[in-house]
N, C-alpha and C positions, 0 to 999 in steps of 0.2 A: 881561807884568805881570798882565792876567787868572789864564795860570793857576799863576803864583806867589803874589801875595796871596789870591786870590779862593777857588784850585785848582778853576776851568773854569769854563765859558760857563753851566752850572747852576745856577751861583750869582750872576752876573753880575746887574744892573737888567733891569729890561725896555728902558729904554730903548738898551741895547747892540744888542739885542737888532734891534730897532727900524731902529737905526742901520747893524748887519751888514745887513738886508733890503734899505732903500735902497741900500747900496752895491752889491748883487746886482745890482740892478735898472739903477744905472748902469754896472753894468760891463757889461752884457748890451746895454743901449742904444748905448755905445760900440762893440761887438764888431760889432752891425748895423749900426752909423754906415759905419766902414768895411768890412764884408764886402758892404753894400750901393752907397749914395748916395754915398760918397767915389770908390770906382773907377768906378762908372757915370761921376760929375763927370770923373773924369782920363778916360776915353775919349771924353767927349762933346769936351773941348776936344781933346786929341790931333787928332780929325775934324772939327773946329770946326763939333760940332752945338750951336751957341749957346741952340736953346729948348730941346733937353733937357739941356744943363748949369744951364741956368737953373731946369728943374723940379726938378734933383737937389739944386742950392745950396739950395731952400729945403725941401726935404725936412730937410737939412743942418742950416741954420738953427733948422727946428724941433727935434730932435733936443738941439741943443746947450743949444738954450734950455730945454726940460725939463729936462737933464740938472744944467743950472744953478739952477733951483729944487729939484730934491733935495738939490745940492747944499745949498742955502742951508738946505734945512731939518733936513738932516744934521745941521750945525751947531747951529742953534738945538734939537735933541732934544741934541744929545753936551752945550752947554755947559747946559740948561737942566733936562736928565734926569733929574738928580741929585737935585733936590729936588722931584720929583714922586713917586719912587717910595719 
């Protein structure tokens, strides 16, 4: 849709712009969610090393939970962008 009406991200808001960054940034948190703290998690339980699956879950935890405020504020830049720029 960008680059049929727009014709490319050059012309696009800032806040597209904005909104592409954050996703970067969660999708890269995501990548280390699991290339890290998720398989450390499955092998701690596998060996049933119960405080270092515990240390991994809240590695985990935090993780998710940022990722859920970029989230949220994804959102509020994509629906609110519009009329700032």
């Amino acid at each position: 849709m960008i680059f049929a009406i727009l014709g490319g991200m050059a012309f696009a808001g800032i806040h597209v712009h904005i909104m592409n960054g954050i996703a970067l940034v969660m999708i890269c948190l995501f990548i280390y969610l699991n290339i890290g703290p998720y398989r450390k998690l499955q092998v701690a339980v596998v060996t049933e090393k119960w405080s270092d699956g515990g240390i991994n879950l809240g590695k985990i935890r935090r993780i998710v939970g940022i990722n859920l405020c970029l989230g949220l504020i994804n959102v509020v830049v994509g629906a609110g962008g519009r009329f700032i720029s």
